[in-house]
N, C-alpha and C positions, 0 to 999 in steps of 0.2 A: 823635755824641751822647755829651755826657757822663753815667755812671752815677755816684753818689753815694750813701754809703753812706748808709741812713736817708732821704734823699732824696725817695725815694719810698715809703718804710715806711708801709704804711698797715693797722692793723687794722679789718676788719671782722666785726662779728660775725653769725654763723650761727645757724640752730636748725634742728631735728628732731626729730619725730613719733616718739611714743610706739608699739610696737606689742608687747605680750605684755607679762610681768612679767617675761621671763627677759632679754629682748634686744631692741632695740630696729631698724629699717631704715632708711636714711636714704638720700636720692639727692638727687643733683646733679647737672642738665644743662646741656652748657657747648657754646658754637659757636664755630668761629674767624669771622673775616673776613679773607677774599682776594680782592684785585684787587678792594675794594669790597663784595665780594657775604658775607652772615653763609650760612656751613653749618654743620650738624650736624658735629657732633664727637665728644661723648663724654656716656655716661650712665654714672654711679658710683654704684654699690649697696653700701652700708656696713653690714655687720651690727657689732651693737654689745652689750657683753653689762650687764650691770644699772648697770655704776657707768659706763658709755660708753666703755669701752675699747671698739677695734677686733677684732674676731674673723676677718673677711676684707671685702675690698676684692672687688670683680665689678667691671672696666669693660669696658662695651658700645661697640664701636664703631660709627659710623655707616658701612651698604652702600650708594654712593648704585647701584650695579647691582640690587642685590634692595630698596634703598626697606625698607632693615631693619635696627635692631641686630643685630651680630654680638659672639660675644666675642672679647676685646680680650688680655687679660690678671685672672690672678686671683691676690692675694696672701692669706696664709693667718698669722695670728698668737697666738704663745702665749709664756706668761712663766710664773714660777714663781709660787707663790703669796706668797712675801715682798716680791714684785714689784721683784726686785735684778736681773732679766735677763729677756730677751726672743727670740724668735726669730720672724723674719718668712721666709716662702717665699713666690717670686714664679714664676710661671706663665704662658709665652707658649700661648696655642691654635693649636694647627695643626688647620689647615682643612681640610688634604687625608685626613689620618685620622683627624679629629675625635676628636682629644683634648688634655689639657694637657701641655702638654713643659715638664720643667726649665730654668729662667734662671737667677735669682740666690737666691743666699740668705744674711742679714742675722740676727748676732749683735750683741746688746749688753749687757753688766752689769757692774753697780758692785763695787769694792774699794774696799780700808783705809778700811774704815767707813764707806763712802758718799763718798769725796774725793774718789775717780778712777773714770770713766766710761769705758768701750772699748766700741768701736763696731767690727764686724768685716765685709768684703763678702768672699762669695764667688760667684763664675761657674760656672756648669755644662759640662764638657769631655766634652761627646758623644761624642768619641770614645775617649776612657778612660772613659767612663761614671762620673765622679767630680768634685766640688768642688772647686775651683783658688780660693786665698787669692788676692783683687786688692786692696783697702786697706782703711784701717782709720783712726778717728778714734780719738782720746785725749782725754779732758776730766779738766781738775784743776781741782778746787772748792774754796772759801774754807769759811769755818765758815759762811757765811750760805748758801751751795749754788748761787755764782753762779760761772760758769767765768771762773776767772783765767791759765788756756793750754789751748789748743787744738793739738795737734797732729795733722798730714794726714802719713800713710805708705803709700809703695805696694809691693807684694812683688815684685818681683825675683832673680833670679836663686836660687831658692829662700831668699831672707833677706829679711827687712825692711827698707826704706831710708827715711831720712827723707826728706821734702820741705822741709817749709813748718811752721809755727806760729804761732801769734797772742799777744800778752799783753794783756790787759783790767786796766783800773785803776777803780775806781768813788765818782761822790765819796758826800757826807752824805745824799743823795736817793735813793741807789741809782740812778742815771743814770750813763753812760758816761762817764767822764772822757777816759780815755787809752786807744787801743789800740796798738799796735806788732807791725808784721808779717816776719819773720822768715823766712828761704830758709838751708837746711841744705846746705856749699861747704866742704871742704876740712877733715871731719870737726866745723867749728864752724858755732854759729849765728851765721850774721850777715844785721846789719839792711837793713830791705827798704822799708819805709816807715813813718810814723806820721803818728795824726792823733789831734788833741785837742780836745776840746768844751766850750764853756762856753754855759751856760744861762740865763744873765744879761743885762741889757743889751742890744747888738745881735747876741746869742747867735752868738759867732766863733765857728766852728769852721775845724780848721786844718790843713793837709796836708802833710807833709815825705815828703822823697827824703832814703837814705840817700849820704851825698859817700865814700866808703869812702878814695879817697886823700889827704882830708885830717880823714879818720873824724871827722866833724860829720854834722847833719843842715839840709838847706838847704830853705826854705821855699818851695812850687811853686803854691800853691791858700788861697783863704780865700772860706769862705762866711758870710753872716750870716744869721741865723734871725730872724723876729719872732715868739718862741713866743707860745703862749697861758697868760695868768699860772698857775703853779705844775703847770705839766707839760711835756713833749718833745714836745710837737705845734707843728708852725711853722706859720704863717697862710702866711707870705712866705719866702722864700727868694732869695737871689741869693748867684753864682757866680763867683768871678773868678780867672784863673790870672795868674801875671806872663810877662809879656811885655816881655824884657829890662829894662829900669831900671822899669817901670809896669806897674800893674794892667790887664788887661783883662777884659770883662766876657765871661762863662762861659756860665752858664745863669739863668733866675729862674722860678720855678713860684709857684703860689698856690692855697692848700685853704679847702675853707669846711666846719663843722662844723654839729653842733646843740646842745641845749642839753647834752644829753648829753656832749659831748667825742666824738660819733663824726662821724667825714669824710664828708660829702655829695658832693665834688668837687674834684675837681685837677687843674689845667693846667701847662704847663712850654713854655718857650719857650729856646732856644738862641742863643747870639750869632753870626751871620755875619760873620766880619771880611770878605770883599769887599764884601759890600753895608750894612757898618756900618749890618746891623738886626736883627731882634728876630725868628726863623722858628717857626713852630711843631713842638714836637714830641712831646708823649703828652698823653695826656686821661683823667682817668677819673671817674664817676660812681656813685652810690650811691643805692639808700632801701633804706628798713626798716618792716617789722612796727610792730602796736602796742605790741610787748613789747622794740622795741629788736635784733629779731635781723634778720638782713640779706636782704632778699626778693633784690632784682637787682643783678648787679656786673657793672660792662662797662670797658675797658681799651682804647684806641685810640692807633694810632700811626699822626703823621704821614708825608705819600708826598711829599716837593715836587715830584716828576714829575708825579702828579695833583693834587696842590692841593688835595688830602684828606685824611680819615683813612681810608685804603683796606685795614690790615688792622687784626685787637685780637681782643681774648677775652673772652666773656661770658658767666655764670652765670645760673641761677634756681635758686634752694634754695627748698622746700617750709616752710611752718610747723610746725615739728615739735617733741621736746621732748631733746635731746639738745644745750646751747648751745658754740656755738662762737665760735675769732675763725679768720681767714683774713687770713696777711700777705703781700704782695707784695715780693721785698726783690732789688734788683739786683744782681748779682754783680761783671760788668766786660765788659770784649770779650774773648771767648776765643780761649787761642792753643794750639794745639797738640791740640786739642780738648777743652781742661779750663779748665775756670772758676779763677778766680785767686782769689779771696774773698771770700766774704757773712758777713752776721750776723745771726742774725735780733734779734729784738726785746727777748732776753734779753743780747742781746750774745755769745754762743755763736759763734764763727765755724765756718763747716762750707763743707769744699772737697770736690768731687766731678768725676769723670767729668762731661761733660756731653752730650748726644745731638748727632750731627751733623744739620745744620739744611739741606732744599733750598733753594732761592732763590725767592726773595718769600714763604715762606712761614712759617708757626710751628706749634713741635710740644713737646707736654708726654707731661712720661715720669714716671712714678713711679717715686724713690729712697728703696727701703726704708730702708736704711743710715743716711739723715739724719733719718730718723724713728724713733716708736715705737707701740704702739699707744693713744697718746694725741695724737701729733703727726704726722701724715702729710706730708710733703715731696714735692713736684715738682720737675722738673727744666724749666726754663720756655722755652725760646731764641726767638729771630725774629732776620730779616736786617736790615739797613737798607735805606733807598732810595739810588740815587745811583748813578753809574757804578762805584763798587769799597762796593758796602756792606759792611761791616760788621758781625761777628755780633753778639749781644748774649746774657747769659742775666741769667734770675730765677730764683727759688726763690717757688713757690709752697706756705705753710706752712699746713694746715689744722690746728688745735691745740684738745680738746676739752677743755668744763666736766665735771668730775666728777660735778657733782650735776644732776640734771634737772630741769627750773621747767617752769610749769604757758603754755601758752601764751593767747594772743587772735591774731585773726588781723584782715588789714586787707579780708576778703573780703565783708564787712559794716560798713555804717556803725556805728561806735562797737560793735564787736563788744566780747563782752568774755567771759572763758573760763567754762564752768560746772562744777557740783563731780561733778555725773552722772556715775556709772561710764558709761564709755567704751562705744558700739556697735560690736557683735560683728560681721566678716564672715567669712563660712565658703561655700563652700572657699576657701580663701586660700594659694595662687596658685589661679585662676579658668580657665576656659574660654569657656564658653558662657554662662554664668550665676552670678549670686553672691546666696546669702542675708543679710538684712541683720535685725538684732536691735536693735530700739529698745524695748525694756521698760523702760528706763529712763527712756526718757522719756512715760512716760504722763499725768504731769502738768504737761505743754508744751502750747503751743499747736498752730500751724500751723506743721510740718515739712516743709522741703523739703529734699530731697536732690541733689546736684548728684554725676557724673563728670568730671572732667577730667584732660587727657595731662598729665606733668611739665611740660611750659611753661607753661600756665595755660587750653589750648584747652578752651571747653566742650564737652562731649559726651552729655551726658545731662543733663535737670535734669526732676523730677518731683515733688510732693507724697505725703507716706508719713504711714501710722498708726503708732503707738504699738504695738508687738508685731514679730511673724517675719515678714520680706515678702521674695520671688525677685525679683529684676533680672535682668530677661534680655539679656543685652550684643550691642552689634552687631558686625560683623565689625571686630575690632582686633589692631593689630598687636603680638607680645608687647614687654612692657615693663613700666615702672613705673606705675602713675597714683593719683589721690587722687578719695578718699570724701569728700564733705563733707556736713554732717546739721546742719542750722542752726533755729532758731526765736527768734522776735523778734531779740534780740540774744544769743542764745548759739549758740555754735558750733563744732564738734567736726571734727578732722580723720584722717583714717587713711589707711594704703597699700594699694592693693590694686596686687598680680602678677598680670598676665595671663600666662599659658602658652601 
């Protein structure tokens, strides 16, 4: 399978649910698919504090023994207040003594004026009971604050060493013109690959290998785009590498949007050269909200052993008011156990560690390091099919809006948001019971109130007054779930914790 940078870059946008004036809660349930079969996976509980920075990340993971979230990992985040630097702490749970134990912990802040970005990992060494430096990104920024190099260093031998580097060039659009990726050999940098993009026409973009002994760069790859007039979204794509004196064909994929410019759906097909045909290989799907934010994401990859799509990943975000985009962006086949190079969507390139991966299987890790607490980063992998698969990664980038917008949700025909100060639950995280306040809506009609689990399962649904009313809950399992309080067409959404 070929990976292609942008390729598959797809943003989707998010939203999330308003909850206090100080902070806000936001979850997101995701399941993999294996061998066919969707399981639970992972529940992410996002505290967020008034302008939608991240405060800490909780993720649950799924017990299929106890038939129960467990925790998973918890990361912890604070910056300064001129917001020039950041620090994230990450936290594995151990189960046998039921507490958090130190993992990683993530430095980032700007110098000479906001130019330059550093980005710092370190690892927890149990056994000195101390922080051990493992790498560190570097970002250099133009006057317009878009990174024009990227450098990737890992610590060693008690010193820094370089790796890798990126250079970014950007035309009159602010789109990607040129990138150029650079491997650090014999105290110099030298060239590793480039690829250049043109937005026009049958939108070439275009791939070189560096020749070092006859220092040229020789051209291996050319893909054509059929964007959508006056933006970097491609309808069509096709793929082609040379294959001695002639082209051959590569990959071709095809997206369909809405009126909006946001992706409904993407397929990708790879070229067989023994059976000179066209195989399937990833699929992904999309809806949204009546506000445009992103209800379900799901991601599937073909098996040609089954003739399916037997494993992939899929989300359900809540309606909430917290707005987000969420990008998918492919790294390459890893070697050695480290991803070679992604970019995301700002053209940033960011190299990391990557998790080692079982077979037929896929596993996301959260990397503080490549985020911040506006931008949360996964570490994305899955195998191939075939007798010698192949690993792959992603980088799954969740990136929030600063400002909060008022929602509608799609749980009602032509729902549409109303201006009502928002209904109170108390206690909140719950037990047994939860008190629900609707004094606000005394001049509504007919109220009904609905429960349901993070995926959408109903679980409660009853007719309520106007005033203070007890819900007395059934036997459920702790986790996240949603309050909804709807009349004619307005309708209000909140979290409620069960304990």
């Amino acid at each position: 399978m070929l990976m292609k940078k942008f390729a598959l870059a797809t943003i989707i946008c998010l939203a999330f649910f308003l909850r206090g004036i100080a902070q806000t809660t936001d979850s997101v349930y995701s399941e993999m698919k294996v061998n066919g079969v969707w399981q639970k996976n992972e529940l992410d509980i996002l505290t967020r504090d008034a302008s939608c920075s991240v405060v800490s990340l909780l993720a649950l993971a799924w017990n299929e023994s106890s038939q129960s979230w467990v925790n998973s990992f918890l990361s912890t985040y604070s910056n300064n207040n001129a917001g020039t630097s950041f620090e994230a702490l990450t936290q594995s749970w151990d189960a046998v003594n039921n507490l958090w134990i130190n993992n990683s912990k993530s430095f980032g802040f700007s110098s000479n004026g906001g130019s330059k970005n550093t980005y710092l990992s370190q690892t927890w060494d149990a056994l000195s009971n101390s922080w051990i430096n493992s790498y560190r990104l570097v970002d250099i920024l133009d006057g317009e604050g878009r990174t024009i190099v990227n450098e990737f260093d890992l610590y060693s031998n008690n010193e820094w060493q370089k790796i890798q580097r990126g250079l970014l060039s950007y035309d009159a659009n602010n789109h990607i013109a040129e990138t150029i990726f650079q491997t650090w050999a014999n105290n110099l940098w030298t060239n590793n690959s480039k690829t250049t993009y043109n937005y026009t026409g049958k939108g070439l973009m275009l791939d070189y290998l560096w020749d070092n002994g006859n220092s040229a760069w020789t051209l291996f790859r050319r893909t054509f785009n059929d964007y959508l007039n006056g933006t970097a979204l491609s309808e069509k794509t096709l793929g082609q590498i040379v294959s001695g004196s002639t082209w051959q064909n590569n990959f071709r994929s095809k997206q369909t949007y809405n009126d909006s410019n946001l992706e409904l759906s993407a397929f990708q097909q790879n070229w067989d050269v023994n059976t000179q045909s066209w195989i399937n290989s990833f699929q992904q799907k999309l809806d949204y909200y009546a506000n445009s934010n992103q209800d379900h994401y799901l991601f599937e990859f073909w098996d040609a052993t089954t003739n399916s799509f037997s494993s992939g990943y899929r989300s359900t975000s809540t309606d909430v008011s917290c707005s987000q985009t969420l990008q998918l962006v492919p790294v390459s086949e890893i070697e050695n156990n480290r991803g070679v190079l992604v970019q995301n969507k700002n053209g940033n390139y960011m190299v990391h560690r990557m998790p080692a991966v079982k077979t037929n299987n896929i596993q996301r890790t959260l990397n503080p390091l490549a985020g911040n607490r506006n931008s949360l980063v996964y570490d994305f992998t899955f195998n191939g099919s075939g007798n010698q698969p192949k690993q792959y990664a992603f980088e799954l980038i969740l990136s929030t809006a600063a400002k909060p917008q008022n929602i509608k949700s799609k749980t009602a025909d032509n729902a549409i948001t109303i201006n009502k100060s928002s209904f109170i639950l108390s206690p909140n995280p719950a037990k047994t019971y939860f008190n629900i306040n609707l004094s606000a809506w005394k001049n509504a009609g007919d109220i009904v109130m609905k429960l349901s689990d993070i995926s959408g399962k109903l679980i409660i649904q009853q007719k309520m007054n106007a005033g203070i009313q007890k819900v007395n809950l059934p036997a459920l399992q702790k986790g996240v779930y949603i309050v909804s309080v709807s009349s004619g067409k307005e309708i209000q959404n909140q979290k409620l914790v069960i304990e």
